[in-house]
C-alpha positions as CSV (number, residue, x, y, z in Angstrom):
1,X,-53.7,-30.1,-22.5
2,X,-56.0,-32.7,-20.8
3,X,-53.5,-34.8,-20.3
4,X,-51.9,-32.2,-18.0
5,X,-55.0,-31.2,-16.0
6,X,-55.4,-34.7,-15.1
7,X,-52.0,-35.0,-14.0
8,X,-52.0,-31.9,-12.2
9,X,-55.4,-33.2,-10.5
10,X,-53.7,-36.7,-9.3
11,X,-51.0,-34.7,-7.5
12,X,-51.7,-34.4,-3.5
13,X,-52.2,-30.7,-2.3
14,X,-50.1,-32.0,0.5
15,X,-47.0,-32.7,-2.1
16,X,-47.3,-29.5,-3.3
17,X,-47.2,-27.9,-0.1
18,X,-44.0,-30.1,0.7
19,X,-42.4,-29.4,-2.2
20,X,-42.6,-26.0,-1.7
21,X,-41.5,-25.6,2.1
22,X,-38.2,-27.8,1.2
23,X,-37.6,-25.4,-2.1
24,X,-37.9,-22.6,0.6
25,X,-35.4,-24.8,3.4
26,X,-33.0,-25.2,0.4
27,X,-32.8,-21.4,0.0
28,X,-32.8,-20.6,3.2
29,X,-29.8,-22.9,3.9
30,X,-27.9,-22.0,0.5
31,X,-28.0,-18.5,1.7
32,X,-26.6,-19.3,5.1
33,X,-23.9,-21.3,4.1
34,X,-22.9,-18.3,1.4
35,X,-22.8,-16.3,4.1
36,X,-20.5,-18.3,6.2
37,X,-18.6,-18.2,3.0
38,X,-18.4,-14.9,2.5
39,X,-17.5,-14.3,6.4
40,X,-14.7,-16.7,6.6
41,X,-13.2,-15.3,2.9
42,X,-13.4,-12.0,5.0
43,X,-11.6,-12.9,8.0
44,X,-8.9,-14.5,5.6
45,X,-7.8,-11.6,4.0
46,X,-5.0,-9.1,6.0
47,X,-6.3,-6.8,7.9
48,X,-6.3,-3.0,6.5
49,X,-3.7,-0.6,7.9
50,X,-3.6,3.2,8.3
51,X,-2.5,3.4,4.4
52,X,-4.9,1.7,3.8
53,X,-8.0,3.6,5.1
54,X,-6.5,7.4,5.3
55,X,-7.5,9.9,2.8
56,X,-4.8,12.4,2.0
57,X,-6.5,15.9,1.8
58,X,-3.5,17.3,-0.2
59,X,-3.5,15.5,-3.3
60,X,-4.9,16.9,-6.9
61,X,-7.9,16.1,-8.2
62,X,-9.4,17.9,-12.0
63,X,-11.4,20.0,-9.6
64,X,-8.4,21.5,-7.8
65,X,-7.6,25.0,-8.3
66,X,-4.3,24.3,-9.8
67,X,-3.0,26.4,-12.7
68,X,0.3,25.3,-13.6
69,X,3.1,23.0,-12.5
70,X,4.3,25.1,-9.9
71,X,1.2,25.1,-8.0
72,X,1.2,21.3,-8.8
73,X,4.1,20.7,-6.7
74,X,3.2,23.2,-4.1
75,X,0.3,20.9,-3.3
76,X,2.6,18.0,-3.6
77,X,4.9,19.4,-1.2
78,X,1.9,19.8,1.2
79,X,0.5,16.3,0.6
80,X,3.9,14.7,1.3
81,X,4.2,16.7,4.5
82,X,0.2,15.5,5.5
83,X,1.4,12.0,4.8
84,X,4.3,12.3,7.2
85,X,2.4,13.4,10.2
86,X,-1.1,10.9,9.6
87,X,1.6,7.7,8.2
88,X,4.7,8.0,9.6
89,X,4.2,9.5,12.8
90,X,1.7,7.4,13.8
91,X,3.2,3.7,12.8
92,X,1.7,0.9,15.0
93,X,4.7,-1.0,17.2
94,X,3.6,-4.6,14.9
95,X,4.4,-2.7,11.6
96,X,7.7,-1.3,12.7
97,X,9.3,-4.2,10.8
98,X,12.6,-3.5,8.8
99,X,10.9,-3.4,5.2
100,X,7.9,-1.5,5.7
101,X,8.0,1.7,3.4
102,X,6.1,3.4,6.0
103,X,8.2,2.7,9.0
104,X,10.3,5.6,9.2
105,X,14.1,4.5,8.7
106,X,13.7,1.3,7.8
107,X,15.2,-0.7,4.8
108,X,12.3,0.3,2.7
109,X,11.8,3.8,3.5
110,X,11.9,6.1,0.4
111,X,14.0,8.9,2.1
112,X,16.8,6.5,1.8
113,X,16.9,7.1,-2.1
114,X,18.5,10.9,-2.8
115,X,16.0,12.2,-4.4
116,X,12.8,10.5,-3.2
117,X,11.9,9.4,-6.4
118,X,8.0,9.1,-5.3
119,X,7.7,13.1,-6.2
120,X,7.7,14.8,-9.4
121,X,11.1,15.8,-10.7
122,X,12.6,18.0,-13.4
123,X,16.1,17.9,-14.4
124,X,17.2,20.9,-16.7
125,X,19.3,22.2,-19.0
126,X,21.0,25.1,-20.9
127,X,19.6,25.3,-24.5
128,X,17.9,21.6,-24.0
129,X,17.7,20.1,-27.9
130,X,14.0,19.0,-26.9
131,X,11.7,18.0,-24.0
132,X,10.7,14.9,-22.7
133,X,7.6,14.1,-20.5
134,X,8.0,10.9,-18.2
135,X,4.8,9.1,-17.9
136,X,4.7,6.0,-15.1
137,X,2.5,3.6,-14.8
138,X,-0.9,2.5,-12.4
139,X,0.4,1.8,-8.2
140,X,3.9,3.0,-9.4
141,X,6.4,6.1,-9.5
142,X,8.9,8.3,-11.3
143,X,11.3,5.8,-10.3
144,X,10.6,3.7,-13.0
145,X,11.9,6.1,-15.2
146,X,14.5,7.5,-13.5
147,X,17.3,5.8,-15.7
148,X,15.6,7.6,-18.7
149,X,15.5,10.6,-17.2
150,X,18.9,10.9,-16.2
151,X,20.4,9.1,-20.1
152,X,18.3,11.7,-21.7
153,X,19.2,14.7,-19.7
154,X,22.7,13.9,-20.2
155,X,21.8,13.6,-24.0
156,X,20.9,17.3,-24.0
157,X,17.0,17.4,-23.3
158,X,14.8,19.1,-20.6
159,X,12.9,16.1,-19.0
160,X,10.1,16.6,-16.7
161,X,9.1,13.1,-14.7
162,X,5.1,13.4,-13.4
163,X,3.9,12.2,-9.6
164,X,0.4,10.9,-10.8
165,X,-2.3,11.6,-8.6
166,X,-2.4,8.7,-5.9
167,X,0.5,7.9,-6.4
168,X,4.0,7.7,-4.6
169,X,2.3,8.0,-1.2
170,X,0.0,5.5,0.3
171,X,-2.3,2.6,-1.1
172,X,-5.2,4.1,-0.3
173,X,-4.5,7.7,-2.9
174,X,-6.2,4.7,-5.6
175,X,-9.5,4.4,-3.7
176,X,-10.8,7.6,-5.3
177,X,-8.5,8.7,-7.5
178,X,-9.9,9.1,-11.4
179,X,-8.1,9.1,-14.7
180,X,-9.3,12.3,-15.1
181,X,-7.1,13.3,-12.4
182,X,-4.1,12.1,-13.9
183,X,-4.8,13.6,-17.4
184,X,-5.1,17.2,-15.9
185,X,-1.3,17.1,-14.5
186,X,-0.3,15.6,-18.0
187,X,-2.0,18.9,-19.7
188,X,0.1,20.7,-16.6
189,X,3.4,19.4,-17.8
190,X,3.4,19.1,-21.4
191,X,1.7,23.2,-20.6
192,X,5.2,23.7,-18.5
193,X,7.9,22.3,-20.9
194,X,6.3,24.4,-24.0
195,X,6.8,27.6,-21.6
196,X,10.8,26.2,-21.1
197,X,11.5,25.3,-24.1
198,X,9.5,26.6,-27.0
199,X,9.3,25.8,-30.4
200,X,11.8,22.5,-29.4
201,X,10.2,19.3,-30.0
202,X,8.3,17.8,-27.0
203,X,8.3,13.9,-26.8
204,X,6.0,11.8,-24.5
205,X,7.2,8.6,-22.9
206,X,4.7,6.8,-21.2
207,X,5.0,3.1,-19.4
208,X,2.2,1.2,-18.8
209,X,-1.0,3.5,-18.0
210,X,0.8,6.2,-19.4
211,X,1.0,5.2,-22.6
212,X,-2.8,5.8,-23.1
213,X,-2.3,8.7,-20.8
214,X,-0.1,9.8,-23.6
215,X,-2.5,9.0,-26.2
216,X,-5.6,10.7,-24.3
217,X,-3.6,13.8,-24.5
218,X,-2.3,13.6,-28.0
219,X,-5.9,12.8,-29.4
220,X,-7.2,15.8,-27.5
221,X,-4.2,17.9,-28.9
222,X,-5.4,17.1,-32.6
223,X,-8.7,17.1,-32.0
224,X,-11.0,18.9,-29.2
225,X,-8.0,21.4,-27.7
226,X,-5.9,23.0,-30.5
227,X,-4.3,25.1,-28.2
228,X,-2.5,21.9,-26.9
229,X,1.0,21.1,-28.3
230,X,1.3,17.8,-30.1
231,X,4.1,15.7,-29.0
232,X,6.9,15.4,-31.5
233,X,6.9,11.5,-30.6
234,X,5.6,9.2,-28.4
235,X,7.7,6.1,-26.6
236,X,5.7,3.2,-24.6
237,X,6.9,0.6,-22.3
238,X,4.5,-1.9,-21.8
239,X,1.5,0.6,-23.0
240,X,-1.5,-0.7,-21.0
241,X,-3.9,-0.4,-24.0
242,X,-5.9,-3.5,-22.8
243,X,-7.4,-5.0,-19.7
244,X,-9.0,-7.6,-18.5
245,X,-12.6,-8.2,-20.2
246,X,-13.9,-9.0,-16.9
247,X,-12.8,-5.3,-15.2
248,X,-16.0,-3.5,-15.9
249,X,-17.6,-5.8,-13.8
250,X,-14.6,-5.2,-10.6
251,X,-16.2,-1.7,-10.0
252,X,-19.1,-3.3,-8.3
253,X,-16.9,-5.5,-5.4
254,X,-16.0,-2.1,-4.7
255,X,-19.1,-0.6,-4.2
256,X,-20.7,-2.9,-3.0
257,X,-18.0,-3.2,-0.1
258,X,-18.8,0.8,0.5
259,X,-22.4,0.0,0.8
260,X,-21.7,-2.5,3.4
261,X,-19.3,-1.0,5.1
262,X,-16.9,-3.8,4.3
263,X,-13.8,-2.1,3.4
264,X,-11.7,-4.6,2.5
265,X,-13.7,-5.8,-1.0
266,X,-12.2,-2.2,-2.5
267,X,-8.9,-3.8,-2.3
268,X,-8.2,-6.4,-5.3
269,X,-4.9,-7.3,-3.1
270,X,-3.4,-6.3,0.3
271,X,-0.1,-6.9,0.5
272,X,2.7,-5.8,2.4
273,X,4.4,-2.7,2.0
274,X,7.9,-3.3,1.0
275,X,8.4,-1.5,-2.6
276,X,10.0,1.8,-1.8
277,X,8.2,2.9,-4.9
278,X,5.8,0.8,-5.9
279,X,2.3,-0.4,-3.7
280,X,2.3,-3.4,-3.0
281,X,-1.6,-3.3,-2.5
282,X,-4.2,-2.4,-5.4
283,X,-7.4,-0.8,-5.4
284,X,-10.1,-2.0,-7.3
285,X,-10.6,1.4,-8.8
286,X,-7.0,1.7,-9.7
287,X,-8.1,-1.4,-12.2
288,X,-11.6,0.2,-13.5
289,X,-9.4,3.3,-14.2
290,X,-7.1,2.0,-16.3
291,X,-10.2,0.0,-18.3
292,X,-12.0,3.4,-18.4
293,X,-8.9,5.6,-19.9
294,X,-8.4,2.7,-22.6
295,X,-11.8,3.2,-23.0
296,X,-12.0,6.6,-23.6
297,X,-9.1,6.7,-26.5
298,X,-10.8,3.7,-28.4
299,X,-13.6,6.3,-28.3
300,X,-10.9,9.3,-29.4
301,X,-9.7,6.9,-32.5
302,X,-13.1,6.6,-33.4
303,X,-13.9,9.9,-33.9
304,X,-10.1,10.8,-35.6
305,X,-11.2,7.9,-37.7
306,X,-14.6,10.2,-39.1
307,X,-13.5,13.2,-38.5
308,X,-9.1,12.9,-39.4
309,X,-6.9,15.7,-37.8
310,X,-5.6,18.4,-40.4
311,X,-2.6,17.5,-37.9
312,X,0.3,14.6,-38.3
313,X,-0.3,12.2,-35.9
314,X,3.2,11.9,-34.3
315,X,5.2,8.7,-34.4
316,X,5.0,5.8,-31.9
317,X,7.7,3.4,-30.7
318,X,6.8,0.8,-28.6
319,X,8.2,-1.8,-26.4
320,X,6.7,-5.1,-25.0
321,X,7.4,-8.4,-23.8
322,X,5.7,-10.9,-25.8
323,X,4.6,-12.3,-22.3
324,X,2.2,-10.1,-20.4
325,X,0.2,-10.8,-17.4
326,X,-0.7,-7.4,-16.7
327,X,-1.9,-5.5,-19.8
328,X,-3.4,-7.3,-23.2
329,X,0.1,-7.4,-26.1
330,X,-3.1,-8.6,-28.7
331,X,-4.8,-5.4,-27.9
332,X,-1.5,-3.1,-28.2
333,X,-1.4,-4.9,-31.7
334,X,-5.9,-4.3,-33.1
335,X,-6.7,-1.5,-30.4
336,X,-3.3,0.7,-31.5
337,X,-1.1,0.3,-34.0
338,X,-3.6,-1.3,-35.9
339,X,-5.9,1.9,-35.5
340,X,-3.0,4.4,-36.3
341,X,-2.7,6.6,-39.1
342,X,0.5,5.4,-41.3
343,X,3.3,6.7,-40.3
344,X,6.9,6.0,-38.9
345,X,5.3,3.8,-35.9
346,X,7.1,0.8,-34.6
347,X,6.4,-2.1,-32.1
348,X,8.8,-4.0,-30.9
349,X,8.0,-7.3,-29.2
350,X,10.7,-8.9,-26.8
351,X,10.2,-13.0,-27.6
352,X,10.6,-15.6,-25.1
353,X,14.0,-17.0,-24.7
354,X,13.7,-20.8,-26.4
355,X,16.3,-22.7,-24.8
356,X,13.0,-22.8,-22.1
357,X,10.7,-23.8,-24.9
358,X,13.6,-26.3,-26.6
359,X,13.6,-28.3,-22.9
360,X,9.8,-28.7,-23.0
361,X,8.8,-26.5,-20.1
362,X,6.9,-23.9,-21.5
363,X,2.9,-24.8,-21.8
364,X,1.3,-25.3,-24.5
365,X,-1.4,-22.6,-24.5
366,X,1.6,-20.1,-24.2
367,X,3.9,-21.3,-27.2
368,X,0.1,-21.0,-29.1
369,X,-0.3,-17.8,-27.8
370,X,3.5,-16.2,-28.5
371,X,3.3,-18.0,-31.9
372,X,0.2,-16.0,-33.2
373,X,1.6,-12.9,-32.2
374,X,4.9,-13.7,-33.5
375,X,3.4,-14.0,-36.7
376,X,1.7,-10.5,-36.5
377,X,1.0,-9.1,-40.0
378,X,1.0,-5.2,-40.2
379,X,-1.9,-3.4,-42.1
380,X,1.3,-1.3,-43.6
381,X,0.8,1.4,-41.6
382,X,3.6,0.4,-38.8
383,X,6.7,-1.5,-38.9
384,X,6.6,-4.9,-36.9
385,X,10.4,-5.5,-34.7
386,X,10.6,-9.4,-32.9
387,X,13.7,-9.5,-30.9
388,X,14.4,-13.5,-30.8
389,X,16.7,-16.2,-30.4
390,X,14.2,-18.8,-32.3
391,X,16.5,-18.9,-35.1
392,X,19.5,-19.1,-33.3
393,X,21.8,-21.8,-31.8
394,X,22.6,-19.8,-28.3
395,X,21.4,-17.0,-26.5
396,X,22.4,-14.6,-28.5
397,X,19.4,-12.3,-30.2
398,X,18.3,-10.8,-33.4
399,X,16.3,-8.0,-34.9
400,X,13.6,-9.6,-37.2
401,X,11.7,-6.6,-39.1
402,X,8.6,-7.5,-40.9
403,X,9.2,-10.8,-40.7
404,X,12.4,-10.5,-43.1
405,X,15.0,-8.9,-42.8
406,X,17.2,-10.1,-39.6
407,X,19.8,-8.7,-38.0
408,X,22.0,-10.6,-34.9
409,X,22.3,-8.5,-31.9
410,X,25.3,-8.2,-29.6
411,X,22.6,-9.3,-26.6
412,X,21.6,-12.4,-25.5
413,X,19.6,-14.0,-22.6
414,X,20.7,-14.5,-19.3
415,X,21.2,-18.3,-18.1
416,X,17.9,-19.3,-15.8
417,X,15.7,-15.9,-17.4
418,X,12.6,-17.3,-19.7
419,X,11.4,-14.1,-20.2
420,X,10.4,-10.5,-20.0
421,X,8.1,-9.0,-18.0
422,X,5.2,-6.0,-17.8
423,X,7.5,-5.2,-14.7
424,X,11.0,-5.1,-16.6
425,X,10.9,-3.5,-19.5
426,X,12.3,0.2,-18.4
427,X,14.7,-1.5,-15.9
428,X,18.2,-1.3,-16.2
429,X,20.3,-3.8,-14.9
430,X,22.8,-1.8,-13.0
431,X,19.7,-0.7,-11.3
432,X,20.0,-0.5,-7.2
433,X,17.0,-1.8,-6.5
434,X,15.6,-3.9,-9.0
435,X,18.9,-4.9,-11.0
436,X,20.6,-7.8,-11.3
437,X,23.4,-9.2,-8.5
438,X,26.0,-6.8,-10.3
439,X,23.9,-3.8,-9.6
440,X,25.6,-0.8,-7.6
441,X,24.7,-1.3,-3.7
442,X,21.3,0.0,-2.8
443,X,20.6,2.6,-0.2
444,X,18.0,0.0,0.9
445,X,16.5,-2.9,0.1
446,X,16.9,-5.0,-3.1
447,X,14.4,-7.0,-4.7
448,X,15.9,-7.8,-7.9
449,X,17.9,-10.6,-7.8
450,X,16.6,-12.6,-4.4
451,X,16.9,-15.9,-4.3
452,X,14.1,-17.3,-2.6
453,X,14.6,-21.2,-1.6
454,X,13.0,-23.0,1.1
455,X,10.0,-23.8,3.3
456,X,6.5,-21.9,2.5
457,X,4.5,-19.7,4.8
458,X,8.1,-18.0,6.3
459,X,8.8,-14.9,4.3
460,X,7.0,-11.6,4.7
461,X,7.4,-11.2,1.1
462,X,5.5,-13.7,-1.6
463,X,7.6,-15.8,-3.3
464,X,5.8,-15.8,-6.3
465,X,6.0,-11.9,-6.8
466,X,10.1,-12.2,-6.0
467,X,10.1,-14.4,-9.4
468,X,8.8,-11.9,-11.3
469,X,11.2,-10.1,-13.6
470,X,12.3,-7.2,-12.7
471,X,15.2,-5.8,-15.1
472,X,15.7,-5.8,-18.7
473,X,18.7,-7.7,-19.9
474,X,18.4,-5.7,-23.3
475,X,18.2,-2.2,-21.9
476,X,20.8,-0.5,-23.3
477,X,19.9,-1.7,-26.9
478,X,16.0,-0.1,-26.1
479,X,17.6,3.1,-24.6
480,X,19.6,3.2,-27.9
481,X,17.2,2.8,-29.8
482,X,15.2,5.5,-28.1
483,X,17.8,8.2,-28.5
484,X,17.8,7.3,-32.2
485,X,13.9,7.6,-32.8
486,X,13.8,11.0,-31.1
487,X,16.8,12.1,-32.9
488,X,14.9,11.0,-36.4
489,X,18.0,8.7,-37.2
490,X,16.0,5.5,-37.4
């Protein structure tokens, strides 16, 4: 202790004083020069257009006096109409380019598609075997489960495809939009097919954030709302069970971007328009909802868990690429089917095609990652399905069950196509606008088979989101397979 009073004593008053004023000038200039940061990051991003920054008046909310489906689409039908006169009618000449959605007639423009596929549909039928409820995912559309909808129907079922709220109009509908919102309409339709159909069996099928939409409502049926029907079944495509650790923390770009009247940090990305049904720019809210809905039915499960359900918990078949850049496959695996009561619940995973990993071109942290999943062992309460070509000599596929049992497919991979996507898995190939090159013509643009080669900075579109995949090369196996599990045959 003496020893530090007498150094402290043999320092100069006059260092001290220095010291501190050039502490103070070091945080005074670190400041400035984040703030010239943080201004020049601004001015780089694209500048926010009307569907960006309008609010739609017209679209549901929990709080909105809505009673059934009817009145749903009643609203609907007004929102779309609101849209047309504050969006379309009021295009800028710069935007009028020939694949923005929102330039009325151009390649992009959903009116091209009979019916616009944006809006909730319901395709019916004289005495339907069952009903199905079409779920689509966060920043999408029915479209993406049009094909479905129509195979089904033709099957003999009532099916009922959902507009979520904020959805199918413009970006901005996922600035404020909650997944409470989304849940009401769910309750709506599932409330609407048990008036048309009865005693029937009622499945779910949900892709991406509406698989836990799905689950939300078929925990609430067997636990807190016993006047809900319980689904006969539940289908997922891509189920978004598990997001990013990091998105509780997103919430707070976006408010602090309200706070400074800095619109822009709400957006996670603003892109251009071009997806007839899909945004091509996304909210950050969009993200915290989908982290705050997978919240909630970990929180459900945990509470069936103390308190189980004098109910059956309905069976779950489930689709996913084993490569995932959008939602968490481990999480599908501990945060659902590991949680499930036993039952006839499958997950099928879609491997990699490994002529790529043969040639050496896949990294290393990926062939880690697909190999501990490939090796997922079931708690016995699920069956485990890998669709591979690991143990084969060409592209064909098989069905390996449990690790076992295999059975070769009459499927294999297309040349050039690695793997699956988040984006691909309801996608047939004969689809117009994301298919493959021997897809039907589309009514407008394609985006499912472009071949993008050349320089960089040219295309309105980013190359890197035209490489994504977009179809399914195994879609009429899943859609098979589908048919069968509602049908009990599998």
């Amino acid at each position: 202790m003496r020893f530090l009073e007498s150094f402290w004593v043999q320092i100069p008053w006059w260092s001290v004083k220095k010291a501190y004023r050039l502490l103070i000038i070091a945080l005074i200039g670190g400041f400035l020069t984040a703030l010239v940061a943080f201004y020049l990051y601004m001015r780089s991003l694209p500048e926010l257009s009307a569907w960006h920054t309008t609010i739609l008046q017209n679209e549901f909310t929990a709080k909105s006096d809505i009673k059934d489906l009817k009145g749903y689409m009643a609203l609907e039908e007004r929102l779309f109409a609101e849209m047309q006169s504050k969006i379309y009618d009021k295009t800028l000449p710069k935007e009028q380019n020939r694949i923005n959605r929102y330039n009325r007639g151009s390649l992009s423009d959903p009116t091209r598609w009979q019916p616009n596929w944006n809006r909730t549909f319901e395709l019916k039928t004289d005495n339907p075997k069952g009903a199905v409820l079409l779920l689509h995912g966060m920043s999408d559309a029915p479209y993406s489960l049009h094909t479905q909808a129509a195979y089904l129907h033709e099957k003999g079922y009532w099916v009922l495809g959902l507009r979520m709220p904020g959805h199918g109009t413009i970006p901005s509908g996922l600035r404020n939009m909650k997944w409470q919102d989304m849940a009401a309409v769910v309750e709506l339709g599932m409330q609407h097919l048990s008036q048309k159909v009865g005693n029937k069996p009622i499945h779910i099928m949900g892709y991406s954030t509406g698989a836990p939409l799905a689950l939300n409502y078929t925990l609430k049926a067997l636990q807190e709302k016993p006047q809900l029907s319980v689904p006969a079944s539940l289908v997922f495509y891509s189920p978004a069970i598990g997001v990013s650790k990091a998105a509780p923390l997103a919430i707070w770009q976006s408010r602090l971007g309200y706070l400074l009247g800095l619109p822009k940090l709400e957006w996670n990305s603003i892109s251009p328009e071009y997806d007839p049904f899909k945004y091509g720019s996304f909210a950050v809210n969009a993200g915290d909802q989908v982290y705050r809905l997978a919240k909630e039915v970990q929180e459900q499960f945990n509470r069936l868990q103390k308190h189980p359900s004098q109910k059956s918990f309905p069976p779950i078949l489930s689709f996913s690429s084993i490569v995932d850049s959008t939602v968490s496959v481990p999480a599908v695996i501990e945060n659902l089917f590991n949680r499930l009561p036993k039952g006839k619940h499958t997950l099928v995973l879609f491997d990699i095609n490994h002529n790529f990993d043969r040639n050496n071109v896949v990294k290393s942290s990926v062939l880690e990652h697909i190999r501990q999943l490939r090796e997922t062992r079931t708690n016995g309460n699920y069956r485990f399905e890998l669709i591979s070509n690991i143990h084969t000599k060409n592209n064909r596929v098989e069905r390996i069950v449990d690790h076992q049992k295999a059975q070769l497919l009459p499927y294999q991979w297309p040349k050039g196509l690695y793997s699956l996507s988040h984006l691909a898995l309801p996608i047939s190939p004969d689809d117009p606008l994301y298919g493959n090159e021997e897809a039907p013509q589309s009514p407008g643009i394609q985006l499912g088979h472009l071949a993008v080669y050349g320089e960089t900075g040219v295309l309105q579109i980013l190359p890197s989101s035209l490489l994504r995949q977009r179809w399914n090369p195994f879609h009429a196996y899943v859609k098979e397979r589908v048919l069968r599990f509602l049908e009990n045959k599998e």
